[in-house]
N, C-alpha and C positions, 0 to 999 in steps of 0.2 A: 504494500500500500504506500502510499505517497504521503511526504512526511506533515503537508497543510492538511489532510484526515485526520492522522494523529492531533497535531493538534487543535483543530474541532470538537475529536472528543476530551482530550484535557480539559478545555476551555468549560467544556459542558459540566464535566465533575465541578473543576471551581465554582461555577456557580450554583452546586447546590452542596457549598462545603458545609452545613447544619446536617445535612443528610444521615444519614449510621450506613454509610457504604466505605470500605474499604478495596478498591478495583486491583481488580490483578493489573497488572503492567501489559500495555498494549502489544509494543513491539519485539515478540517472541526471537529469540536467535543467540540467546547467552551461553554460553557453551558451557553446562553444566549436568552432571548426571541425573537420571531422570526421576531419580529419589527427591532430589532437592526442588524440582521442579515442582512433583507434586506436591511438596510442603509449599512450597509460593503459595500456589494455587489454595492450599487449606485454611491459610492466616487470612483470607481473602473472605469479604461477604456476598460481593457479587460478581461472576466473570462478565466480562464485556468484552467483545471480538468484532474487531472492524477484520472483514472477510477479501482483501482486495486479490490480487492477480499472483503477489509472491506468494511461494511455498514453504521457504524457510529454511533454515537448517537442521537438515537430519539429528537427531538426539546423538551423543555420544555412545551412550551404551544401549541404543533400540535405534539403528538407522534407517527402521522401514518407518519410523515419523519422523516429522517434524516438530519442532518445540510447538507450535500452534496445537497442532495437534494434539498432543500430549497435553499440554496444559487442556485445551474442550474435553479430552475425554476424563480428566483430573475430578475436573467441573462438574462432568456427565454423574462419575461414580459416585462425588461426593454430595451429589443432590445439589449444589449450586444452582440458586437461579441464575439462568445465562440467557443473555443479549448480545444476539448477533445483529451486526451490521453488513450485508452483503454490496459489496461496490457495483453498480450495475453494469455495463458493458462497456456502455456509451457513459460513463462516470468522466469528469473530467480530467485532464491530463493526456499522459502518453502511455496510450493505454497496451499498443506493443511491445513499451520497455515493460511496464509492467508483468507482463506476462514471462513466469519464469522460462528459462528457456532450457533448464535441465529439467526441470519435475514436475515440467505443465500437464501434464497428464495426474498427476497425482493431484495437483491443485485443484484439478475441473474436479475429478470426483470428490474430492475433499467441499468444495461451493457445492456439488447438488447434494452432497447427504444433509449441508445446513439446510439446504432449501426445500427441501424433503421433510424433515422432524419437527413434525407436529406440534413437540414439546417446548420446544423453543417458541422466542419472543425474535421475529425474524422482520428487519424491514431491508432495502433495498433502495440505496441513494445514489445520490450522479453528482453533487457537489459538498464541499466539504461546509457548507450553510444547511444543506439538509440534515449530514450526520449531526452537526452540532443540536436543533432542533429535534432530532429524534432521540438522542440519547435526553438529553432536556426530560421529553415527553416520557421514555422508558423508566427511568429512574425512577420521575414522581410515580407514574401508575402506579410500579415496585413498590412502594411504602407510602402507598396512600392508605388512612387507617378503614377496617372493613368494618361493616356495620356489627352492631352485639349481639345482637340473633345470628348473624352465618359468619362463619369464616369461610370465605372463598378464595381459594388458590387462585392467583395470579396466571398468565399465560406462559409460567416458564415453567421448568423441571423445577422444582423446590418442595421445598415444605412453608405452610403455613404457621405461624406462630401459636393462630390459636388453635389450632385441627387438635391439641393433645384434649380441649373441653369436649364432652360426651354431648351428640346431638349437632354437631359443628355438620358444614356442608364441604365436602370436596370436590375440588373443580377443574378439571383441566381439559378444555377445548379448543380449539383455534378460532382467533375472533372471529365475528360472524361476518359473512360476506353482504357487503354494501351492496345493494341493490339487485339479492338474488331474485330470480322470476321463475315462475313455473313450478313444475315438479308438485301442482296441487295433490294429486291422486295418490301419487306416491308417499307422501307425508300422511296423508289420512292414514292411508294401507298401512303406514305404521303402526301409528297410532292404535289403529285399531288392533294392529295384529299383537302391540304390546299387552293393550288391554285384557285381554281374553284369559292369560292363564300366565303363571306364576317364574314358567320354564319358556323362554322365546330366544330362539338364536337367528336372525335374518342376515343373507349374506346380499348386498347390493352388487350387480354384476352389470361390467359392460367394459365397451372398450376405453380406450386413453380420452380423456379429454370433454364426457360426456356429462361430468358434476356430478360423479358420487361419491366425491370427498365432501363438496361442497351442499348436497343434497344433506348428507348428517348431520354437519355441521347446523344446516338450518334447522331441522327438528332436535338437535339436541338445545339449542338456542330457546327455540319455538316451549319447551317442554319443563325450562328449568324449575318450575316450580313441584315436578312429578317425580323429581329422585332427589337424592342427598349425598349420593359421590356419583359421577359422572367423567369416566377418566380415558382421555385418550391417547394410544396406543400405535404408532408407525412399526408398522408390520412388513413394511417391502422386506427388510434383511430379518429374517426369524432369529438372527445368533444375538439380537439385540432386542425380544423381544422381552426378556425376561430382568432386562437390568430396568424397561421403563415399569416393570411389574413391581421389583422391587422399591424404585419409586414411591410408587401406588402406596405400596406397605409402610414406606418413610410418613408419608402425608398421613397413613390413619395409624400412625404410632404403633405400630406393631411388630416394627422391623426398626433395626438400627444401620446408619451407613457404616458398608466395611462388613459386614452380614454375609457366607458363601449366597452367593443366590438361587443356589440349589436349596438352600434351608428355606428360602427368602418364600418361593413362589405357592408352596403348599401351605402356609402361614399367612398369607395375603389371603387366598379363597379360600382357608376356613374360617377369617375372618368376614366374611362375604356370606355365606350360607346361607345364613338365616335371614337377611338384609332382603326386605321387597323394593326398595327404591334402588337401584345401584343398574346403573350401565354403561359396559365397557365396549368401547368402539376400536376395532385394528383396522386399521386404515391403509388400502395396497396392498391386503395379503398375495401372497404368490401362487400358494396353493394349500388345500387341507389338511396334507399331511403333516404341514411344518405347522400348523396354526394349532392342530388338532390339541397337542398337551399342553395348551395354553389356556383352553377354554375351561369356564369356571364349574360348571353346572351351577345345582340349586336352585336359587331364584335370580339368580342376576340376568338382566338383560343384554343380550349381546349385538352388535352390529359390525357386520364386517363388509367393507369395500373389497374390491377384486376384479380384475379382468378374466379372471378365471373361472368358467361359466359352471363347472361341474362340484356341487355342493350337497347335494344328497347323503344324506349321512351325517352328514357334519352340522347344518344349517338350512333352512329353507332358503331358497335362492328367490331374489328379487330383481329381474332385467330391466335397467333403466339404458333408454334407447335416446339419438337426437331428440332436440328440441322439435315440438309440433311446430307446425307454419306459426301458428297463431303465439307459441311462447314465443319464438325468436324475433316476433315481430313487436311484440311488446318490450322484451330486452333491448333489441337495436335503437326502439322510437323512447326510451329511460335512457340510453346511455350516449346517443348520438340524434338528440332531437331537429339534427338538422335537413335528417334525412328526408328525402319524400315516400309517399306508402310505394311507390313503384319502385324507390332505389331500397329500398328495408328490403321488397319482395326479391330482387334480381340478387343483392347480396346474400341475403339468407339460403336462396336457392344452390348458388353456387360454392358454398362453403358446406352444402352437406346439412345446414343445420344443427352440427356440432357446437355446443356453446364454448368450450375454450377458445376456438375461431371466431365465434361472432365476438366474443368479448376481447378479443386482439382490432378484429376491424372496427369495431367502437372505438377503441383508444388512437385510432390511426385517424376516425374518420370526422371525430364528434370537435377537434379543433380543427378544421379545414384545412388541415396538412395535406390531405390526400383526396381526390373528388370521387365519389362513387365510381366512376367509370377509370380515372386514371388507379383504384385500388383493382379494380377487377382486368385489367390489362398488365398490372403486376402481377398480377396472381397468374396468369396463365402466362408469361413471360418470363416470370423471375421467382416462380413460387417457393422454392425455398428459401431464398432468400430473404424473401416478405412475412415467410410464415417461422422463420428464424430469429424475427423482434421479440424482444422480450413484451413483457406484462405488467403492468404495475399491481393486480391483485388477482389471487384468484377467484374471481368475480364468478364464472361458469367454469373454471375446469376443475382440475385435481390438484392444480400446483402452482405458482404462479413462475412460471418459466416460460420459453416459448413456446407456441405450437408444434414445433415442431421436431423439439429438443427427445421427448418419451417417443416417438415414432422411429425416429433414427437409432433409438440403443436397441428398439424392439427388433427392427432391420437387421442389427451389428451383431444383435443376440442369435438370430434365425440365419444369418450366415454360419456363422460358427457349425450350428447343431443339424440343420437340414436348408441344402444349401437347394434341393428342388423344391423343397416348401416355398424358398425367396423367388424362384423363378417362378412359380406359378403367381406369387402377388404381384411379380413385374410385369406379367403378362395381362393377370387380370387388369393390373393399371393402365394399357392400351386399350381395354375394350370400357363401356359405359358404366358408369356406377347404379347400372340397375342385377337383378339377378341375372348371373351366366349361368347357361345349363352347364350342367356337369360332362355331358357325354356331347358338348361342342372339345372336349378339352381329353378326355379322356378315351377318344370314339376316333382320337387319329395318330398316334405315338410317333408317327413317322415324320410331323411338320414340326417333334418339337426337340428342343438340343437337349443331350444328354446332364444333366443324372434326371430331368425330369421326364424325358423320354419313357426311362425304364420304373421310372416311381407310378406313374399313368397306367402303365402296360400291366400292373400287378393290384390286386383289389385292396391288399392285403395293406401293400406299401403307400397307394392310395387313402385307405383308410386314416393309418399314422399321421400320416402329413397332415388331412383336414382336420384330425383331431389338436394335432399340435396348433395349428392354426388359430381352431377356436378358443383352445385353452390360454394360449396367449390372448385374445381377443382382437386378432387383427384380421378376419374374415366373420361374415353369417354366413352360416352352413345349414341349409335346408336340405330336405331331403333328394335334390334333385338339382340343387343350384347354387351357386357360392353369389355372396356380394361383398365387396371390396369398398369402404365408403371413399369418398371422392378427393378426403384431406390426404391420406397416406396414398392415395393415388396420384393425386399433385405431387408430393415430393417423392415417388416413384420414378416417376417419367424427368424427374430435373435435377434427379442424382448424376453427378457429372463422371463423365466415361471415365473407368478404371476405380469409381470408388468404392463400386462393389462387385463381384464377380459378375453379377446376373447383366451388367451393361456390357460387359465382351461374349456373354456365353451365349443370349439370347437377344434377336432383333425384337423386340416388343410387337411393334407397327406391321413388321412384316408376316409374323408369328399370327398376330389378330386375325391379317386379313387373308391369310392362306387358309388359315381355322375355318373362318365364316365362309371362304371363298368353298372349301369344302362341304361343312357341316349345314349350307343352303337345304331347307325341303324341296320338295319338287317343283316345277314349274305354277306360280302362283296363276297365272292369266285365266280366269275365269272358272277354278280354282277354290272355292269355299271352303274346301274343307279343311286345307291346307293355311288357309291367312292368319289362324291363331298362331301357329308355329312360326310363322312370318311376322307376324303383330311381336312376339317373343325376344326373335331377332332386331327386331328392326333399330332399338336403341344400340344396339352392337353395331350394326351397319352402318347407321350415323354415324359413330363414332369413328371407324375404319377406313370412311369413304369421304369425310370433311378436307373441306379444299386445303389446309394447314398439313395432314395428313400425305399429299399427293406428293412431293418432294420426297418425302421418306419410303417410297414406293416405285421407285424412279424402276429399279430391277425387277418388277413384276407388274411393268405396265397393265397389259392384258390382262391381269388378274382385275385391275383396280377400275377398269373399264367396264370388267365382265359384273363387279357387284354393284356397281352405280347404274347399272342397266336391269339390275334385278331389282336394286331397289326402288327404282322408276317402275316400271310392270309393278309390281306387288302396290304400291300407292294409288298409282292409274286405275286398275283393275279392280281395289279392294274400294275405290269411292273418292280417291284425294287426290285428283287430277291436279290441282293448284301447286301441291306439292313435289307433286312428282315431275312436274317440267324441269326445272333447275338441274338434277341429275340427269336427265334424258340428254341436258345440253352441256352440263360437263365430262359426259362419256363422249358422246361428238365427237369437242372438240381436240379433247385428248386422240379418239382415235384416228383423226384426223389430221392432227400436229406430228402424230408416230408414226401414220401407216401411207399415209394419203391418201386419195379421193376414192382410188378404184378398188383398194381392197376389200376385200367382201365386211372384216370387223368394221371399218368405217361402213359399208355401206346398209349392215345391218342397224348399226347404229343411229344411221338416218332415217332408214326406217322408221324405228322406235322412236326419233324426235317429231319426226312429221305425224304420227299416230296421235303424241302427247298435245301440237298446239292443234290439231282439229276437235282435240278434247273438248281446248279451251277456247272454242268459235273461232281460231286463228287461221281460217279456213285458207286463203289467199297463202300465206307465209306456208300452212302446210301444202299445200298444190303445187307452188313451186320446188319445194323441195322432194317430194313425190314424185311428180319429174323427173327432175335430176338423176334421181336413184335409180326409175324403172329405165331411165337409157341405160346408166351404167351397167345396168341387169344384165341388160340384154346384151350389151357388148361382152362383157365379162364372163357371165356363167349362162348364158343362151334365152332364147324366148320360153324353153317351156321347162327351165329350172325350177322347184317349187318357192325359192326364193324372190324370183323374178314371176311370177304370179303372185304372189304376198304382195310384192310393191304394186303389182297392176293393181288389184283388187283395193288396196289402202289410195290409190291415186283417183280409183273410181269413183270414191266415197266421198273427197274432198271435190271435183268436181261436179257433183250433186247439190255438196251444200254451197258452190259460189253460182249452183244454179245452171250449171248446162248438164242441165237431164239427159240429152242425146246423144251429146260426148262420154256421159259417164254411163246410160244403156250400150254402146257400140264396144265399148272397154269391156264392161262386164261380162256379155257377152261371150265374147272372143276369151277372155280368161275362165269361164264355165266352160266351154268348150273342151279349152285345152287342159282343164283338172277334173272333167270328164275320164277322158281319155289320160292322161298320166295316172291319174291317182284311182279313179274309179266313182260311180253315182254317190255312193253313201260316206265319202270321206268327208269328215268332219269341214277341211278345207272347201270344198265343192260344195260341200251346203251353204257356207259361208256365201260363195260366189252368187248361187241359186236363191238366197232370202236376199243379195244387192239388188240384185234385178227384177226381182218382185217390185222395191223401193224404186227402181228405177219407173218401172212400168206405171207404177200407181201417179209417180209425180206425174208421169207424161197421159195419163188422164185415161190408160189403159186398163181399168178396174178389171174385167172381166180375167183377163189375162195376169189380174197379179195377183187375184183372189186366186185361181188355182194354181198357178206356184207359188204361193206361199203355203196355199195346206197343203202341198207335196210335198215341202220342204219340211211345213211343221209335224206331220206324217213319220218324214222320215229321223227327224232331229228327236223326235219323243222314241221312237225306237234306239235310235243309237245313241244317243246320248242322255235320256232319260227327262220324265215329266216336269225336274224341275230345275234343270244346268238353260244357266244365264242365256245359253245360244238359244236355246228351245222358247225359255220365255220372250226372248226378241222375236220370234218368228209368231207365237200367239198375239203379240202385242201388233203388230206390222197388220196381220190378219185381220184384227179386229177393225183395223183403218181402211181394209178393202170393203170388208163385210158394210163398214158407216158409208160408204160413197157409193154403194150400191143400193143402199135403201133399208139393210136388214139391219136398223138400229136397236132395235131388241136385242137379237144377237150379238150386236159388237159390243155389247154394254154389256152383257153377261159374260161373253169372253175376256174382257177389259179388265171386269171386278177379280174377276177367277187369278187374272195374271199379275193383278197390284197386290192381291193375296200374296200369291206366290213369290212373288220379290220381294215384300216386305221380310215376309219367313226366311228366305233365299241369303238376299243382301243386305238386308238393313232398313230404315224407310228414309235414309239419306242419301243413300246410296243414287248415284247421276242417273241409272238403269230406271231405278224405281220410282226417281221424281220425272223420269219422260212417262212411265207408264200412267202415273198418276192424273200427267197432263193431260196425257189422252183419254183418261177417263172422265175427267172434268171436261172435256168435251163431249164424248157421247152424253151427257149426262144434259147437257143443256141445250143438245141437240134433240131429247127426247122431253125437254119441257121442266125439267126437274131442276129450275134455279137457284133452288135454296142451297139445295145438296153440290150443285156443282160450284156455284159462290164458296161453299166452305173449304169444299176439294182446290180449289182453285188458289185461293190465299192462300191455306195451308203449303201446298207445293211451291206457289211466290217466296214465302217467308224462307225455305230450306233453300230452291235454288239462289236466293242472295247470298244466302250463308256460305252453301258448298260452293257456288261457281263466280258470286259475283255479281253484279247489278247489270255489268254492259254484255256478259254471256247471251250470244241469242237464243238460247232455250231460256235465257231468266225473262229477257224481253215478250219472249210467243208465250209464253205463262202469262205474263201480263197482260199482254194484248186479248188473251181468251177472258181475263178475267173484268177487262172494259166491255168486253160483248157481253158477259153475264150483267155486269152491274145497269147495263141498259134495259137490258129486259125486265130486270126488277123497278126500272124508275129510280133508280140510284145517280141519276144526271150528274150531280155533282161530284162525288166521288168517281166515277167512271171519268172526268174529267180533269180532278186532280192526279187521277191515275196517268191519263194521256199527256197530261205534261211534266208527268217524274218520265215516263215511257222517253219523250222526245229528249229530255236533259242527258238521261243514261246513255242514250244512243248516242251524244254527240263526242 
């Protein structure tokens, strides 16, 4: 530490020279044996440890310490209340000289076990006007007098003075967190669950960072009026579980300092026994084993924190999970009131939810140091770096350190012990932070680098690894699917090359998108049954297929082309045409930048982009491009390739909707013909051809003739493809439009109802398929007089094509338009003509 800290705190003692403190001496490093050491430390009333960046000098006769050291743990044994002052990072000075540069390793771990123990009175400064003002404020606390009814222990390791009077209260908790939020449920479920019966052990369980240190904290707070010793216990290291026990035993006089603490720990709980108000909290246990001979029975109430999900036996477990949308929005809007509800929402989203993280971006965000948007472009730029800032309190998480600090030992830990367990979290860190199925991962052993290769490939070794996983709590492991949250995901992917194995052993990016490029279901296009397993995927896909992504992909172009085209089909086809253009035209132009124009991947992919804008009425844009392709076709892979009939038949369709009926009947045509003959009458393609030309016929005023190709069609599509696949119900739907302009409106009304049935069950009732059938039934419907009924069919289908397609879409427009025709017929003048001039605004 830097010699203006020192004297800060001096300054601090002088001014409360009335005081009854006698401080150990700051600046440890006198070279003297460690016996002598600890008598310093004994003549002493209170220790005080300014924590900076030196280490110190090794003890003479113990040189695996440091005199600091030594003197804290002097301190520790001798129940000393102790006050640490930890320098924060950003402290001022030179903070590099500072840092020792032989036994900086030993110093860090030496700063987190302060930062860690519970037991301590622990603050955290940056100039030497803070230390002086906190030592100020520790002191008085220390020997402020306590009221005559309780004597309450202070927040340090000590003994109270008056704890030897019978009926006294003992206290030892960490102060309570300023401005916790949430966790209402969870506090009752205490509550209640202490309530009930005599014997209660509850273990709180979850991962790093989620405030179930700071959850107990508040119902111990919350409660104090329901026990009479309340004492808390830092459990991360078990081989120190038993000195804060003895402790315990110092504060209710029943144990003396200097006591073996093997005598110490069955002498404190039989003092405990018979006691109904008593509860002891271990805070970070590791595991049950090690906690197990610690725990008291009797009546005492127990609470334990843990990442460690497996408590049966031991404890009933309690998993406390992220903040809900609605906690973190209330924390963010208490702690950074500057925010607006959109920048609460977009931040909250992007952090996971995890309250350690939101309670780091509050501190970053609530003095306008950082703007919503320049915080959330650090984070996906420089995320550990950003999530590497310390904390001034632990307001939501476990500890007040960085976010990011418990994730990275948890990483360093999981290297060491199972080095495919870390490649599976690196991997999961490529794909989205929703559930990955398991058998995307374990159903290809061949796309992924060894030792997780061969851990995958074995059930057995499998199993181990997710167990280890859980037990650490850095994965949810369902029965079928892992999730990875999004924080240790970020500092996954921004671990910099060579810091840990899994950045040379495995491509993330490439490993994701080979997986998914693989573990695809079958072709979605028209496809139902299949879109759940696609809906499954689809956040994976996004994430693999995002334009940031494309660069880390450069050697599997083709791959990257081939699932941006999947994921366009599976959109288009499932209902969400709007969405799916954008891919349709970042496959394009990729395959088009790679291959150029004539190759069939580029020309398939035009294809599929001319398909997507006639989706969206972009009829003209696709026709041209339609074009294009069917020449290419034809030059390339011949006139009666089935590809080169796909583009006819997709060109047909777009020249229909810019209105040349008889260009796109003479097309048609000629491509039923010729998949006649290639393919055969009942090939699914061929029917395809055989219901355009129906559509053709009917535009061009040929009823007769499109009435009986389309029941041939529909005929043959309900035999091969079956009563209720999308192609079938397009071909009843088309039917029912010949059957209305022939005259047998009865009929096409009841075929019409039959087939909005059938899509709604089918597709959805949002679905594009199901709001044209709908259309068309709010047409027959008012074509048989039935106004009322068609007015409501009518708006109902307006209200969903604005949603799904958009206001200028001209299927949202011909909805309208049908439903100015209804509103006339009802004498609704005015409305049918505020309708016609939303109609003309939309259009323009």
């Amino acid at each position: 530490m830097g010699g203006s800290f020192v004297d800060a705190a001096e300054r601090a003692v002088v001014r409360l020279r009335d005081a009854p403190v006698d401080m150990a001496h700051f600046a440890a490093g006198v070279q003297t044996p460690a016996a002598l050491c600890r008598q310093r430390v004994a003549d002493c009333d209170v220790y005080v440890l300014v924590a900076g960046f030196r280490y110190g000098s090794p003890v003479v006769d113990r040189p695996s310490l440091s005199y600091t050291e030594l003197e804290f743990e002097a301190a520790t044994e001798l129940g000393k209340p102790r006050l640490v002052f930890v320098l924060d990072e950003e402290a001022e000075g030179p903070g590099p000289l500072f840092r020792d540069p032989e036994y900086g390793d030993r110093q860090e771990a030496f700063r987190r076990r302060l930062l860690l123990d519970s037991g301590l009175t622990v603050k955290i400064v940056k100039t030497p006007a803070e230390l002086d003002t906190a030592v100020v404020h520790a002191l008085t606390e220390l020997h402020a007098p306590t009221p005559p009814d309780t004597a309450v222990l202070p927040n340090v390791a000590g003994i109270d003075a008056g704890a030897a009077a019978g009926g006294v209260r003992v206290w030892k908790v960490p102060a309570r967190v300023q401005g916790f939020t949430g966790r209402e449920g969870m506090l009752t479920e205490l509550a209640d669950a202490f309530a009930e019966g005599p014997v209660v052990v509850r273990a709180i369980e979850g991962m790093g960072g989620v405030g179930k240190s700071s959850t107990v904290i508040e119902y111990a707070h919350r409660h104090t009026t329901d026990y009479d010793v309340v004492w808390w216990i830092a459990a991360e290291n078990s081989d120190l579980i038993a000195q804060q026990l003895a402790e315990l035993g110092q504060a209710l006089r029943v144990t003396e300092p200097g006591e073996p603490v093997a005598a110490v720990v069955p002498r404190v709980w039989g003092a405990l026994q018979e006691r109904e108000r008593v509860l002891v909290v271990f805070d970070n246990a590791e595991h049950p084993h090690t906690l197990a001979p610690y725990l008291p029975g009797g009546r005492v109430r127990v609470l334990i924190t843990s990442r460690f999900p497996f408590w049966t036996g031991v404890a009933a477990p309690v998993s406390i999970d992220v903040f809900t949308p609605q906690e973190s929005s209330r924390f963010l809007a208490a702690k950074a009131p500057r925010l607006t509800a959109g920048e609460i929402t977009e931040v909250a989203e992007r952090l996971g939810h995890l309250p350690s993280a939101l309670d780091q971006a509050a501190a970053l965000l609530c003095d306008g140091t950082f703007t919503p948007a320049g915080y959330l472009e650090l984070l996906d730029s420089r995320g550990r770096e950003l999530l590497q800032r310390g904390v001034t309190v632990a307001a939501a998480g476990d500890a007040p350190i960085p976010v990011a600090a418990s994730w990275m030992v948890a990483f360093d830990a999981l290297q060491s012990h199972d080095l495919a367990a870390l490649q599976l979290l690196t991997l999961l860190a490529w794909l989205a932070p929703e559930p990955v199925p398991l058998t995307l991962i374990t159903g290809h052993p061949d796309l992924l680098p060894e030792p997780l290769a061969r851990t995958v490939a074995d059930p057995l070794a499998v199993a181990d690894s997710m167990r280890l996983l859980r037990e650490r709590a850095l994965i949810r492991v369902e029965a079928d699917s892992l999730l990875l949250h999004r924080i240790p995901a970020a500092l996954l992917r921004t671990i910099p090359t060579g810091t840990l194995p899994t950045a040379t052993t495995i491509d993330g990016p490439v490993t994701a998108a080979l997986l998914l490029h693989r573990g695809r279901p079958e072709d979605p296009w028209d496809n139902p049954a299949v879109w759940p397993q696609w809906q499954r995927l689809l956040p994976h896909l996004l994430i693999a297929t995002a334009l940031d992504r494309h660069d880390l992909l450069t050697t599997h172009h083709d791959t990257l082309v081939d699932l941006l085209d999947s994921v366009s089909a599976y959109l288009h086809t499932s209902g969400q045409p709007r969405h799916a253009l954008s891919h349709a035209q970042h496959a394009h132009r990729l395959a088009h930048n790679h291959h150029g124009p004539d190759h069939t991947i580029t020309l398939d992919a035009s294809t599929r982009l001319a398909i997507r804008l006639s989706a969206l009425g972009e009829y003209q844009a696709a026709r041209e491009l339609a074009e294009d392709t069917l020449t290419r076709r034809r030059r390339v892979q011949g006139d009666d390739h089935p590809d080169t009939l796909n583009s006819a038949s997709n060109l047909a369709i777009d020249l229909s909707e810019v209105g040349e009926h008889q260009a796109a009947r003479q097309l048609d045509e000629d491509t039923l013909t010729r998949r006649r003959r290639v393919l055969g009458d009942d090939h699914p393609d061929t029917l395809n051809s055989a219901n355009n030309l129906a559509v053709d016929l009917s535009e061009l005023g040929e009823y007769q003739a499109a009435r009986e190709l389309a029941e041939d069609t529909l005929t043959r599509r309900r035999r091969v493809l079956g009563d209720d696949h999308p192609d079938t119900l397009n071909s009843a739907s088309n039917l029912a439009v010949d059957l209305s302009e022939l005259g047998e409106h009865q009929a096409a009304r009841e075929l019409a109802e039959d087939t909005l049935t059938r899509y709604r069950r089918v597709l959805g009732d949002d679905h594009p398929d199901t709001l044209n059938s709908a259309s068309n039934l709010a047409i027959r419907l008012r074509e048989l007089g039935e106004y009322q009924a068609a007015r409501e069919l009518a708006e109902d289908t307006l209200t969903r094509r604005r949603r799904v397609l958009g206001d200028d879409h001209p299927n949202t427009l011909r909805t309208a338009r049908n439903l100015v025709a209804i509103l006339r017929e009802l004498n609704q003048a005015d409305q049918a003509d505020a309708l016609e001039t939303w109609i003309d605004n939309a259009n323009l």
